[in-house]
ROSE-4610 file (N, C-alpha, C; in Angstrom, 1 decimal, always signed):
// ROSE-4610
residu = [X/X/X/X/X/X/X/X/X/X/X/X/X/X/X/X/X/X/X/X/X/X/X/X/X/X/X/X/X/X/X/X/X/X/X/X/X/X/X/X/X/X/X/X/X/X/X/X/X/X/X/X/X/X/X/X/X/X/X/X/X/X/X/X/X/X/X/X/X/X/X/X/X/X/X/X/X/X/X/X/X/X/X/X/X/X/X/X/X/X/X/X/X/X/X/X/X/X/X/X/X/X/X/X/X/X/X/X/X/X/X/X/X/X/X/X/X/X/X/X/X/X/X/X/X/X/X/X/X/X/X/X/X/X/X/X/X/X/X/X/X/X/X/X/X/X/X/X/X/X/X/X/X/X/X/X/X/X/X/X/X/X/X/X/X/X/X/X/X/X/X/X/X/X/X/X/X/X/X/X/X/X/X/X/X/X/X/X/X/X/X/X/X/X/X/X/X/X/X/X/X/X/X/X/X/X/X/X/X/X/X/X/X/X/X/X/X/X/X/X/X/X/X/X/X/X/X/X/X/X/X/X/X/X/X/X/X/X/X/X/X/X/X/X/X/X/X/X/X/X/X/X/X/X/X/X/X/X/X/X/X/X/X/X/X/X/X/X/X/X/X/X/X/X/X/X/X/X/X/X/X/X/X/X/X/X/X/X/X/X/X/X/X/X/X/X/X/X/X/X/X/X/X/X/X/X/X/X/X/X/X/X/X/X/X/X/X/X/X/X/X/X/X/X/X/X/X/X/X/X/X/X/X/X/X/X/X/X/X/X/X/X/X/X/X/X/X/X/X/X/X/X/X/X/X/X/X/X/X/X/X/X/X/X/X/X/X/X/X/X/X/X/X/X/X/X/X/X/X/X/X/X/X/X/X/X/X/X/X/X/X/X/X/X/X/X/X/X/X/X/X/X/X/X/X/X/X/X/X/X/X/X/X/X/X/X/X/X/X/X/X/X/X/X/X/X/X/X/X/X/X/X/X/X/X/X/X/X/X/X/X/X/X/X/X/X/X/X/X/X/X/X/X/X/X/X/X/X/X/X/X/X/X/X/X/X/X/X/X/X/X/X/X/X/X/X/X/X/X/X/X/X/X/X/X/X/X/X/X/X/X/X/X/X/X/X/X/X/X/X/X/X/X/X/X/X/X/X/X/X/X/X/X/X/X/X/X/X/X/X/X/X/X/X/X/X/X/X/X/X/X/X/X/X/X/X/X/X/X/X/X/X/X/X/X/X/X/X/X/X/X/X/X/X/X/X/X/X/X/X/X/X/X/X/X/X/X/X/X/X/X/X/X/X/X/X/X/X/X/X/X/X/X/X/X/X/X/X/X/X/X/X/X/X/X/X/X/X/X/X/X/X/X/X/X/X/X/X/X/X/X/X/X/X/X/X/X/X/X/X/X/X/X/X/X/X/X/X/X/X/X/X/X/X/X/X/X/X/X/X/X/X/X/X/X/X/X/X/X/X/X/X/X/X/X/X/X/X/X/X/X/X/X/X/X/X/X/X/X/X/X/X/X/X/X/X/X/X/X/X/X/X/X/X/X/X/X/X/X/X/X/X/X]
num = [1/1/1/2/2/2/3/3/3/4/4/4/5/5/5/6/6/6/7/7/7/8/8/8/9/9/9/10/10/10/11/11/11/12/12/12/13/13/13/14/14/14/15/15/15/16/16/16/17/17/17/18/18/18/19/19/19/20/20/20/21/21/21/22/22/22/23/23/23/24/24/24/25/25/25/26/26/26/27/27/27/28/28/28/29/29/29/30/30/30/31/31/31/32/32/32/33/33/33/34/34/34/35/35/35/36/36/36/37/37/37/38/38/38/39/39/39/40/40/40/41/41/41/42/42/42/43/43/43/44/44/44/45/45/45/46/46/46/47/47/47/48/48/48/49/49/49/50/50/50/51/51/51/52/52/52/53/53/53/54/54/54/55/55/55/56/56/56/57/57/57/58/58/58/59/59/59/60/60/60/61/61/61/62/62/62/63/63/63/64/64/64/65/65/65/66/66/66/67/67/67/68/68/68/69/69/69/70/70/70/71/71/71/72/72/72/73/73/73/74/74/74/75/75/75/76/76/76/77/77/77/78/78/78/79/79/79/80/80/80/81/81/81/82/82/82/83/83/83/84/84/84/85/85/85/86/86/86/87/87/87/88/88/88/89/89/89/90/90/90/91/91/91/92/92/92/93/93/93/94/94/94/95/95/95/96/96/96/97/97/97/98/98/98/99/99/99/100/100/100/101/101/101/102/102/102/103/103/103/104/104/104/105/105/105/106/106/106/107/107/107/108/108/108/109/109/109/110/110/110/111/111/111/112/112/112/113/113/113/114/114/114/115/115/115/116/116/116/117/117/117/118/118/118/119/119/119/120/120/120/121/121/121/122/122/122/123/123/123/124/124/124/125/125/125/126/126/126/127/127/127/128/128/128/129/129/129/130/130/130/131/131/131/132/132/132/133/133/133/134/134/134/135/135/135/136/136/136/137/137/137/138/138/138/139/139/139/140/140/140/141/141/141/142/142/142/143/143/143/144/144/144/145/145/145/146/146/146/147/147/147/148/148/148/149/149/149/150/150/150/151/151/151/152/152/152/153/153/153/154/154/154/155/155/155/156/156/156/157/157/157/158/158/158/159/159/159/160/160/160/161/161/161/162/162/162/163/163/163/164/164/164/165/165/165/166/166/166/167/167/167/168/168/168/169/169/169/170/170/170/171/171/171/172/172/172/173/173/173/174/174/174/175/175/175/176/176/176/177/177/177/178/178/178/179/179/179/180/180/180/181/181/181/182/182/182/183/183/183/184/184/184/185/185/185/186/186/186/187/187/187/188/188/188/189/189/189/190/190/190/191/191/191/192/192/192/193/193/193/194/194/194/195/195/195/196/196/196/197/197/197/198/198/198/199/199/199/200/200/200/201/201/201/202/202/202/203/203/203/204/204/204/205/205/205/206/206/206/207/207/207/208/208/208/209/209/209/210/210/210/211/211/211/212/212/212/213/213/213/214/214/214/215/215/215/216/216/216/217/217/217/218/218/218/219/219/219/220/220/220/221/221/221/222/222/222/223/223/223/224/224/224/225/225/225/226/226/226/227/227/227/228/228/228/229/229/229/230/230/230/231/231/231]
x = [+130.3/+130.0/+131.3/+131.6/+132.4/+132.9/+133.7/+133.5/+133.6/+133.1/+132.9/+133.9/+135.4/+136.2/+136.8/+136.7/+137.6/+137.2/+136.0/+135.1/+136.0/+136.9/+137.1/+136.3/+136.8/+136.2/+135.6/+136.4/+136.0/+135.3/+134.7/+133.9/+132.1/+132.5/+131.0/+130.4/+129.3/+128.8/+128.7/+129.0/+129.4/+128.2/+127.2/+126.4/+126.6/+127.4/+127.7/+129.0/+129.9/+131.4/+131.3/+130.7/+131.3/+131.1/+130.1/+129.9/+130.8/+131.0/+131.9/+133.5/+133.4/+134.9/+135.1/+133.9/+134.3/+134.6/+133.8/+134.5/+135.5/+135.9/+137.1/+138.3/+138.3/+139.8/+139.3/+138.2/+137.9/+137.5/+136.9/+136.4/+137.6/+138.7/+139.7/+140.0/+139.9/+139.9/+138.7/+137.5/+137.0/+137.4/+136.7/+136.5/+135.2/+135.1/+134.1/+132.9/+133.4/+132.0/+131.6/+132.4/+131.8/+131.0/+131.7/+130.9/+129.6/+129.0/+128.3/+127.3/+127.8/+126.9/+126.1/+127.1/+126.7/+125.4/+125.1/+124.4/+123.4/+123.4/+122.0/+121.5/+122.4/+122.1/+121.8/+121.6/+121.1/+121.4/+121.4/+121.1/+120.1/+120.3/+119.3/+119.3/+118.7/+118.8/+120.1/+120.6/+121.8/+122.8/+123.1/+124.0/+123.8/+125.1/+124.9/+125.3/+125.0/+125.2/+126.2/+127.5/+128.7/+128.9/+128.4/+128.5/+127.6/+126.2/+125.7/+126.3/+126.5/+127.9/+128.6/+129.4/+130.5/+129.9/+128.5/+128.3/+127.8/+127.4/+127.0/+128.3/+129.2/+130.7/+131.3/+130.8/+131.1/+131.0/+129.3/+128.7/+129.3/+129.9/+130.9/+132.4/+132.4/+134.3/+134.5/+134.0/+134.7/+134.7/+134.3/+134.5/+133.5/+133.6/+132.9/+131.9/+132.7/+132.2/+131.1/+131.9/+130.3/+129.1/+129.7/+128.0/+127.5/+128.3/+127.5/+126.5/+126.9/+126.1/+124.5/+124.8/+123.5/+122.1/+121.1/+120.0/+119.4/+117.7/+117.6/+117.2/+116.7/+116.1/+116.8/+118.3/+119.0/+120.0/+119.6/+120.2/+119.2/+117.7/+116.5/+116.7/+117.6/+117.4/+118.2/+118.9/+119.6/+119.1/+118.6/+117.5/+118.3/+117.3/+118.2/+118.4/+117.6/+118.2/+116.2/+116.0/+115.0/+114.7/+113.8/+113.7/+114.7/+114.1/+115.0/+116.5/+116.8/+118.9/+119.0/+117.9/+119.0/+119.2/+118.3/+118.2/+119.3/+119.2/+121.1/+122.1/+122.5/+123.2/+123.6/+122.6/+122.5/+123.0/+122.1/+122.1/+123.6/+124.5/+126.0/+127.0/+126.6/+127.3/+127.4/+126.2/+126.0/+126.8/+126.7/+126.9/+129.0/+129.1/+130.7/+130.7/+129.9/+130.3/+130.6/+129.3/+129.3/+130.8/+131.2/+132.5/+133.5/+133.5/+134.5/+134.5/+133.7/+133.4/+133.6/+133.4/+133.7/+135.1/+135.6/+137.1/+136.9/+138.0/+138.1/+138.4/+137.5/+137.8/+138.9/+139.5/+140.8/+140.5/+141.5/+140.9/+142.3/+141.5/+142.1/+143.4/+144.2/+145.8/+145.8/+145.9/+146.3/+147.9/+148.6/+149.5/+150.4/+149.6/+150.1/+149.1/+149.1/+148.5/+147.4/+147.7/+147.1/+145.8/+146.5/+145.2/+144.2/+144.7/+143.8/+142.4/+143.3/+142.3/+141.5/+142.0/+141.1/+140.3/+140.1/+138.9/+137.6/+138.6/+137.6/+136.6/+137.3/+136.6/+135.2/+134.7/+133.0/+132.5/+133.1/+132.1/+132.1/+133.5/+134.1/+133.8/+134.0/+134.1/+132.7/+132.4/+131.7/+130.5/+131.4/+130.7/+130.5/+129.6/+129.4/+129.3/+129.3/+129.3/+130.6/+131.4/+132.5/+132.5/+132.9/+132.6/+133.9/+134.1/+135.0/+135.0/+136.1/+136.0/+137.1/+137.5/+138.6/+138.5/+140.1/+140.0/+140.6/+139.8/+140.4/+140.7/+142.9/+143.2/+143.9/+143.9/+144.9/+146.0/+146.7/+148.5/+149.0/+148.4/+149.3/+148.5/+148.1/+147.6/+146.4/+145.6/+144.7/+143.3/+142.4/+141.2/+140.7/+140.1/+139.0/+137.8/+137.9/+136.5/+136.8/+135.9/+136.1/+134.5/+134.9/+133.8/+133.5/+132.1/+132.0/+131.8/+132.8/+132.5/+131.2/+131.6/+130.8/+130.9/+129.6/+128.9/+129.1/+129.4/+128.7/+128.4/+129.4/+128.5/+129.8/+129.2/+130.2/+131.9/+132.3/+133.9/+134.1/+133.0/+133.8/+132.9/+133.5/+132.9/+133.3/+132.1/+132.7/+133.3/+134.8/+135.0/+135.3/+134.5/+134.8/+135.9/+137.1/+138.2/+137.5/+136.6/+136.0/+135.5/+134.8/+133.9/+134.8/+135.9/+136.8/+137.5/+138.1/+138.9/+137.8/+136.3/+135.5/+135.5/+135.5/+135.2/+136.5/+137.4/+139.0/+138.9/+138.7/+138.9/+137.6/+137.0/+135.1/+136.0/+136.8/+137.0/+138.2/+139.4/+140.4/+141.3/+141.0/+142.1/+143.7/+144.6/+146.1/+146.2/+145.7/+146.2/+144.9/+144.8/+144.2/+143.9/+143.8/+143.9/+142.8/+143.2/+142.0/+141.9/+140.4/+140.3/+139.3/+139.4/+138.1/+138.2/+137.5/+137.4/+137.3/+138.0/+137.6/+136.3/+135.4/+134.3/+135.0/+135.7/+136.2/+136.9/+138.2/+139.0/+140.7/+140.4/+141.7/+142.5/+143.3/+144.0/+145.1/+145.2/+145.8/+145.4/+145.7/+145.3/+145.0/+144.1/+143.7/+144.9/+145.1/+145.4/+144.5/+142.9/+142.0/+142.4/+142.8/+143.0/+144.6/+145.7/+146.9/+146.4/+146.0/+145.6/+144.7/+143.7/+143.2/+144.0/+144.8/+145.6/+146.9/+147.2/+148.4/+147.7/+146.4/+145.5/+145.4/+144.8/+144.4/+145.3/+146.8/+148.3/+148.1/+148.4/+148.8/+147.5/+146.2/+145.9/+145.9/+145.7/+145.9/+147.3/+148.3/+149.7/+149.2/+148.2/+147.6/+146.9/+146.3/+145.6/+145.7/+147.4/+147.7/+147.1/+147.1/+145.9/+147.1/+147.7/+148.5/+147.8/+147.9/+147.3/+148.5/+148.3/+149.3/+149.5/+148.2/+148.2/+146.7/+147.1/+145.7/+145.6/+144.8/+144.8/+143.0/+143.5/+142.6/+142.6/+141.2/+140.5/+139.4/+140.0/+139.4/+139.7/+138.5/+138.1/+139.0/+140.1/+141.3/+142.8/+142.5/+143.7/+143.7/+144.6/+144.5/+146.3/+145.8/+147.2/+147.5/+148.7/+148.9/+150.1/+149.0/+150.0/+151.6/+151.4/+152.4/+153.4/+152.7/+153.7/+154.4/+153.8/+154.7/+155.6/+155.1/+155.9/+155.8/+154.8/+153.9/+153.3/+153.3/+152.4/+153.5]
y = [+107.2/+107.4/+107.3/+108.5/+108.1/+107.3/+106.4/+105.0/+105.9/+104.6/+105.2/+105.0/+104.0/+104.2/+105.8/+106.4/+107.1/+108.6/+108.4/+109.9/+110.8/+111.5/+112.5/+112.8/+112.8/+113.3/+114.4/+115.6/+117.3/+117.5/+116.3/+116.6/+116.5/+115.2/+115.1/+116.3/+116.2/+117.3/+117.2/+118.2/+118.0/+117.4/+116.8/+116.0/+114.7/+114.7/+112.9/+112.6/+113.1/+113.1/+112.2/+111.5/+111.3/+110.0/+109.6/+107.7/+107.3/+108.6/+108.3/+107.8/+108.9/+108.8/+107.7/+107.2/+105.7/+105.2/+104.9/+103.4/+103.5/+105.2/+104.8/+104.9/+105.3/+105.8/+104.9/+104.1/+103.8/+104.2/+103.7/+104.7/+105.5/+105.0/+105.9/+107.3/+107.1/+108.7/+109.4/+108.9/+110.1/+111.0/+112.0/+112.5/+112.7/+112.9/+112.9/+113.4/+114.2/+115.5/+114.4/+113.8/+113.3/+111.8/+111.0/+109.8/+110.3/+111.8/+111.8/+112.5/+113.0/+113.2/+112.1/+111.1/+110.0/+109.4/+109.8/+109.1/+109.5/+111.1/+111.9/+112.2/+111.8/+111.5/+112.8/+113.8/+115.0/+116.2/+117.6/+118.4/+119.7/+120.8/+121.8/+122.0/+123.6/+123.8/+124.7/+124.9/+126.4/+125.3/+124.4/+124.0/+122.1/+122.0/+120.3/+119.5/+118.4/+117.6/+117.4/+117.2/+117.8/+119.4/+120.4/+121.4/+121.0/+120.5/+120.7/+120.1/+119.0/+117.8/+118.9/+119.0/+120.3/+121.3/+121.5/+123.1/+122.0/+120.6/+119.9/+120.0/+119.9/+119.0/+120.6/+121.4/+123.2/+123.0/+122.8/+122.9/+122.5/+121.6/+120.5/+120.8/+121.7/+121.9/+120.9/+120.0/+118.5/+117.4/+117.6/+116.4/+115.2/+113.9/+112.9/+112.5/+112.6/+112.1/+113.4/+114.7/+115.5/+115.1/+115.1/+114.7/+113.4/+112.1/+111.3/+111.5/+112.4/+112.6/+113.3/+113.9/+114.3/+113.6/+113.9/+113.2/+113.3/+112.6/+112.8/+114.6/+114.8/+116.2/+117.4/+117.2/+118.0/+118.3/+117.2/+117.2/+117.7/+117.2/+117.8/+119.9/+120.0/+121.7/+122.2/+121.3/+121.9/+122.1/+122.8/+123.0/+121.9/+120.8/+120.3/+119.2/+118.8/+117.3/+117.1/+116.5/+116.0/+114.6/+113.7/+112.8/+111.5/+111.2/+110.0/+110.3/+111.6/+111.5/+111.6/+112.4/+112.1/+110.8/+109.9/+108.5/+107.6/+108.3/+107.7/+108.0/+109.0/+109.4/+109.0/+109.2/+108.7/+106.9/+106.7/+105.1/+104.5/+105.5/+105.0/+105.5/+106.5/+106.6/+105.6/+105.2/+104.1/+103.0/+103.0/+101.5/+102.3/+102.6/+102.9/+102.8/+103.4/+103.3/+102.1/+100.8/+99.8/+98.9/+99.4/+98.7/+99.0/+100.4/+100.7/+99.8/+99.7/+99.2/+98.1/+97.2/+95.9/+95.3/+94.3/+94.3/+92.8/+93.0/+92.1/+90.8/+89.6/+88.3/+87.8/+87.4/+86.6/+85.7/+85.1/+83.6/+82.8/+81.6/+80.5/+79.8/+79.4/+78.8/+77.8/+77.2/+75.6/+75.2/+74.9/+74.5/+73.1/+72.8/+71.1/+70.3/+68.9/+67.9/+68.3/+68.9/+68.7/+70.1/+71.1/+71.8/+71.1/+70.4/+70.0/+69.0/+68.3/+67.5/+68.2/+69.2/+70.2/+70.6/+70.8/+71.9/+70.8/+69.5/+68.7/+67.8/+68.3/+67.8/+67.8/+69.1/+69.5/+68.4/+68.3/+67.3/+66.0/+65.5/+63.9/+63.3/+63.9/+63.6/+62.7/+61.5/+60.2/+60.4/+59.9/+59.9/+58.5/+58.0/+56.2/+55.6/+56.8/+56.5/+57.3/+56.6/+56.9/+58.2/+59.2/+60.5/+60.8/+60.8/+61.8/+63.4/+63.8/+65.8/+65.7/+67.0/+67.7/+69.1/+69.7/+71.3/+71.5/+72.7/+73.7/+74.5/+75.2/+75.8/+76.7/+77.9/+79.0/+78.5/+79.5/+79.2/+80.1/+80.2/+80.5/+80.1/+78.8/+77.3/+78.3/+78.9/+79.8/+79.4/+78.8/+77.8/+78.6/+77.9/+78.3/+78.0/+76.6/+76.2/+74.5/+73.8/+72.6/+71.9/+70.2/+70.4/+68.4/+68.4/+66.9/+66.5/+65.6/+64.6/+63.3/+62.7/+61.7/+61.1/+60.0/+59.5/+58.3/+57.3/+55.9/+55.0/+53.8/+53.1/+53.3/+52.0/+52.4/+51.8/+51.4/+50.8/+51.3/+51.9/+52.5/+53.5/+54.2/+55.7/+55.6/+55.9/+55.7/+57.2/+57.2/+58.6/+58.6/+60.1/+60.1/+61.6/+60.8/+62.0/+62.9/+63.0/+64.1/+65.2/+64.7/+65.4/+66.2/+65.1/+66.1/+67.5/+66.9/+68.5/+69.4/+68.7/+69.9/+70.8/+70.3/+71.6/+72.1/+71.9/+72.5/+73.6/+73.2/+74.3/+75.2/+74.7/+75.9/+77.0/+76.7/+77.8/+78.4/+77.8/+77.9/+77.8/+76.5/+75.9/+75.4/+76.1/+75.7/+74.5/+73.9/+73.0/+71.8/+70.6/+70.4/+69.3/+69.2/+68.1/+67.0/+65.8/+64.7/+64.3/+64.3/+63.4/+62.7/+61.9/+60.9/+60.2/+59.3/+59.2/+57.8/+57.1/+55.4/+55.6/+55.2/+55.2/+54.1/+53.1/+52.0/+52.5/+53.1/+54.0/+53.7/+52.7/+52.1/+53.3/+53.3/+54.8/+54.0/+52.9/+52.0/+52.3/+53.0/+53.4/+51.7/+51.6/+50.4/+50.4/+49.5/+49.9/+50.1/+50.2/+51.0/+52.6/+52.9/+54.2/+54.3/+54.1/+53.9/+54.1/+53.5/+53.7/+55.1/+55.1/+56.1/+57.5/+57.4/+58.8/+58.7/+58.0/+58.0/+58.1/+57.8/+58.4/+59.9/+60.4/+61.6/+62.5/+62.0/+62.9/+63.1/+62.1/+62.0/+63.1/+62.8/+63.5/+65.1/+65.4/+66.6/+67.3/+66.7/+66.7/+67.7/+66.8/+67.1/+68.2/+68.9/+69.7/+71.4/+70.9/+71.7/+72.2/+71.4/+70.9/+69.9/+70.9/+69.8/+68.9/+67.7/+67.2/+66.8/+67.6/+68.3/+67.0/+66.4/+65.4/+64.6/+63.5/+62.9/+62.6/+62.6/+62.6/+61.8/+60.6/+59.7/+59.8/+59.9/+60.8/+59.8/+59.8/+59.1/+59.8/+59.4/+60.2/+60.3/+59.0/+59.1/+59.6/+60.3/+60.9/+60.5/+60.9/+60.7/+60.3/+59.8/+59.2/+60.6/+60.6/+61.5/+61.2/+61.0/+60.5/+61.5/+63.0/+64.0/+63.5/+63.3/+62.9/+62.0/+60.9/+59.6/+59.6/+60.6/+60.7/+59.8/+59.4/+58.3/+59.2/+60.6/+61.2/+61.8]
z = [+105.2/+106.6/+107.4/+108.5/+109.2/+110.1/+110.3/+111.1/+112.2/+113.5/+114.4/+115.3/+115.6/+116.1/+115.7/+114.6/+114.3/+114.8/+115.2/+115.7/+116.8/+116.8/+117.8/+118.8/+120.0/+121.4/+121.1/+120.8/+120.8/+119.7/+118.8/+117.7/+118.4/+119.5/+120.0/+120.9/+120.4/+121.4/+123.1/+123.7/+125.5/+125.9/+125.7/+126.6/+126.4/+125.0/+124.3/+125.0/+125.4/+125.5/+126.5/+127.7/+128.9/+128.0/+128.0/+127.7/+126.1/+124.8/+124.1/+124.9/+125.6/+126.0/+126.7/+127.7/+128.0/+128.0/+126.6/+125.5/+124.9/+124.2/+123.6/+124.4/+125.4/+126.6/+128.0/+128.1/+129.2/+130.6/+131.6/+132.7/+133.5/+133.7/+134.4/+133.9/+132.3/+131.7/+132.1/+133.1/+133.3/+134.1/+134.3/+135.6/+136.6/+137.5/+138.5/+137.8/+137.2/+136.7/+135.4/+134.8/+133.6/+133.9/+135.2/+135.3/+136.0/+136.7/+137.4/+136.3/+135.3/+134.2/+133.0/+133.3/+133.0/+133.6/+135.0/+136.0/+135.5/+135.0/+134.8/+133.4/+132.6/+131.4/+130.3/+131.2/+130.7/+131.5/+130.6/+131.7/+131.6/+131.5/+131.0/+129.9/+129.9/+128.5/+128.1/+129.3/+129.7/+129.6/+130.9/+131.2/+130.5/+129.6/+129.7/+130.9/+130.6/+131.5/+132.4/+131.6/+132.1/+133.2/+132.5/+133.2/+134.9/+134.6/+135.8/+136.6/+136.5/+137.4/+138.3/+137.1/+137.7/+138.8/+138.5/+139.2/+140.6/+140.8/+141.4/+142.7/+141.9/+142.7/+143.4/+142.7/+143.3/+144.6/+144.6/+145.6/+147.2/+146.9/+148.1/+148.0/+147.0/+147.1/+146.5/+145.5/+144.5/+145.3/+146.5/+147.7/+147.6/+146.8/+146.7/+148.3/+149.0/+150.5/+151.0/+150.9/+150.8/+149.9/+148.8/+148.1/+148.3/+149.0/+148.9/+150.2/+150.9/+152.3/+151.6/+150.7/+150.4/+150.1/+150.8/+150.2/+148.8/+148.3/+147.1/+147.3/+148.4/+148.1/+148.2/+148.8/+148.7/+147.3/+146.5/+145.1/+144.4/+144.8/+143.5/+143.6/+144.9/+144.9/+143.7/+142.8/+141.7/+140.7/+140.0/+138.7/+137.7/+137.0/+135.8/+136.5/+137.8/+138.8/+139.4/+138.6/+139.7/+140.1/+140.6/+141.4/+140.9/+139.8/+139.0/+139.2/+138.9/+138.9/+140.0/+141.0/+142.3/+143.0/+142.6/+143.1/+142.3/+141.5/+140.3/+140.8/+141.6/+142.1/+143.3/+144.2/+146.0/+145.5/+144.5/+144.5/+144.2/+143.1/+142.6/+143.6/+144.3/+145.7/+146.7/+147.0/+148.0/+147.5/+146.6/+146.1/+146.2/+146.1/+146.4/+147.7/+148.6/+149.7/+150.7/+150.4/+150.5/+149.7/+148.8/+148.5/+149.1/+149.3/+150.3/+151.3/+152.1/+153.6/+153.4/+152.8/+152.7/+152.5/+153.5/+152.7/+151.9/+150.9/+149.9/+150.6/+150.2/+151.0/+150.6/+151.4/+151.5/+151.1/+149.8/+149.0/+149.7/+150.0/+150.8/+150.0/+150.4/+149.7/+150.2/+149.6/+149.5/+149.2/+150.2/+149.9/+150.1/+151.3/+151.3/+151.3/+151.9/+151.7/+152.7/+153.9/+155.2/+155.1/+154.3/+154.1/+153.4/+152.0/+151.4/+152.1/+153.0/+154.2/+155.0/+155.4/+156.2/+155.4/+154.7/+153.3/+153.1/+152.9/+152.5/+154.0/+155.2/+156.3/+156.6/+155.8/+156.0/+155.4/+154.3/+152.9/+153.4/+153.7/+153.9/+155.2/+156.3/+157.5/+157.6/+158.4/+159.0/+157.4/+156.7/+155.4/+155.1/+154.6/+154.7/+153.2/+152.5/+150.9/+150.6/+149.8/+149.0/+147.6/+147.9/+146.9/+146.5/+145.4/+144.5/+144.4/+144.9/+144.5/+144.2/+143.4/+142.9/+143.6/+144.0/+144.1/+143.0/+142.8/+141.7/+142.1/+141.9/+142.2/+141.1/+141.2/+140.4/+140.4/+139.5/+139.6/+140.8/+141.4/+142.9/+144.0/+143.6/+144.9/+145.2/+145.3/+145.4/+145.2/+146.0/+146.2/+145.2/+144.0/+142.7/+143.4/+143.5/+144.3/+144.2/+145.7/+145.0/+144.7/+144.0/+143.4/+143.6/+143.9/+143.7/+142.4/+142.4/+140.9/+140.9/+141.7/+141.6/+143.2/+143.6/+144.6/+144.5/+145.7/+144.7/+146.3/+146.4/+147.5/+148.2/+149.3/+150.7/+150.3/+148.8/+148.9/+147.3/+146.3/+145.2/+144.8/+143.7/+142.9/+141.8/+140.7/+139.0/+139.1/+138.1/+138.1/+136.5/+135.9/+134.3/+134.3/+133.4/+133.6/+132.9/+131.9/+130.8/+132.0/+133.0/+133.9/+134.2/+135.0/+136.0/+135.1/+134.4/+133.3/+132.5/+132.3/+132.1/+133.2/+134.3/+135.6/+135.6/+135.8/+135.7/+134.2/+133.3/+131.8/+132.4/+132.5/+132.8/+133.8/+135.3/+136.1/+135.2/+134.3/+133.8/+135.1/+135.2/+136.6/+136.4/+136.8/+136.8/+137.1/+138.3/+138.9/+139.4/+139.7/+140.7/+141.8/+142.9/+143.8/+143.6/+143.6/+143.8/+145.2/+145.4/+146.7/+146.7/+147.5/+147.8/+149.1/+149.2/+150.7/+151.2/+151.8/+152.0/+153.2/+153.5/+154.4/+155.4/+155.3/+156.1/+156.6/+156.4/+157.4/+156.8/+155.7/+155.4/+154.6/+154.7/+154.6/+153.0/+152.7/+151.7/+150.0/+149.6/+148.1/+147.3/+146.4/+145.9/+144.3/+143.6/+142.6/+141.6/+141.9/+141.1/+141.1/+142.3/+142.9/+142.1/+141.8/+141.5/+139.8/+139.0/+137.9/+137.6/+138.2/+138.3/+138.3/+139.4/+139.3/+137.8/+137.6/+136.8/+135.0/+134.9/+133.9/+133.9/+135.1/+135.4/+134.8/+135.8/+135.7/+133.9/+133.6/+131.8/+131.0/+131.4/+130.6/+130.8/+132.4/+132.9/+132.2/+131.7/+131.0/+129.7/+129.1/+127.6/+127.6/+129.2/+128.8/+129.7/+129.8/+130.7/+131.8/+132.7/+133.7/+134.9/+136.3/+136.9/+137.8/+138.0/+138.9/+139.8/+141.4/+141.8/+143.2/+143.4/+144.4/+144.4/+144.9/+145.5/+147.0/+147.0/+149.0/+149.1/+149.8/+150.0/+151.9/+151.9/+153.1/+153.7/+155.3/+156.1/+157.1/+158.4/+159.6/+160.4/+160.5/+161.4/+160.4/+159.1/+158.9/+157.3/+156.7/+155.1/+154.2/+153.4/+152.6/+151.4/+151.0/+150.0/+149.1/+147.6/+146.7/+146.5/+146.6/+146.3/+147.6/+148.9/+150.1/+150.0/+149.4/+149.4/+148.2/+146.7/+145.7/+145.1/+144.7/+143.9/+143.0/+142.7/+141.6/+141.1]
């Protein structure tokens, strides 16, 4: 049997070609007429699938933006197109058009201590229990997301390093910030806090994983291990 990586394009028959060609050259090797024959899966008995596309895209001069103006019923007037493809079609249009229109969100950058305090202002701010988060950031400081680790009472928080670098490897995080928060207001790292980070650093070392700062967060302002050059 012939394997199937090795099948030639111009051996398949023209209604099989567009979704072969897909896979083996990818979607950019189509063209218009072949992903829209894709949409319809079929075509007459005269014309394949491919061809009707084509006689489809005639119709507009090749102009994507003309045919997405068309309705379903101005597509079912093509013999070889009825209700279901035109609704494939109007539907993969739309859905381009909506992407068009949308612009790509701007992912948030983190680059000093003081952003990191702002991001975390929603969560932390007149907070009366003590919580642990980490951000996870890309390799170009680039907000992944941040995440609570743990909760506890109003002067400590158990924190498990396993937890924290599972969430860092899960996004495949370059980098990432610790924070937490004194509810008192004492802005003075504990040396529970001092240990804690210099754990973290070492094993974040091991797992290629930076831990890039810690920043201890209170309502009148926050300390930072990277600022003072203690991490």
């Amino acid at each position: 049997m012939e394997d199937y990586q090795s099948i030639k394009i111009s051996a398949l028959a023209e209604e099989d070609r567009p979704r072969e060609k897909l896979l083996l050259k990818g979607r950019s090797a189509l063209s218009d007429a072949e992903l829209i024959a894709i949409l319809i899966g079929s075509g007459t008995k005269s014309l394949s699938a491919v061809d009707l596309s084509r006689y489809i895209l005639a119709s507009v001069n090749y102009d994507l933006s003309a045919l997405a103006k068309m309705s379903v019923k101005d597509l079912q007037r093509f013999k070889g197109i009825g209700e279901a493809k035109a609704i494939s079609i109007v539907s993969a249009l739309e859905l381009g058009r909506r992407r068009k229109n949308r612009d790509p969100q701007k992912r948030l950058r983190i680059t000093s201590s003081a952003d990191a305090y702002d991001l975390m202002k929603p969560d932390l701010m007149d907070e009366t229990v003590e919580s642990f988060y980490i951000i996870l950031l890309d390799r170009n400081n680039n907000l992944l997301k941040k995440q609570l680790v743990s909760r506890g009472g109003s002067n400590s928080t158990v924190v498990d390093p396993k937890v924290i670098f599972k969430y860092a490897l899960e996004v495949m995080a370059n980098s990432i910030i610790l924070v937490h928060n004194h509810p008192s207001g004492n802005l003075k790292p504990s040396e529970q806090d001092k240990r804690l980070t210099e754990k973290l650093v070492k094993a974040g070392e091991n797992l290629d994983v930076t831990v890039i700062d810690h920043v201890i967060f209170a309502d009148c302002g926050y300390f930072s291990f990277a600022d003072e050059g203690i991490i």
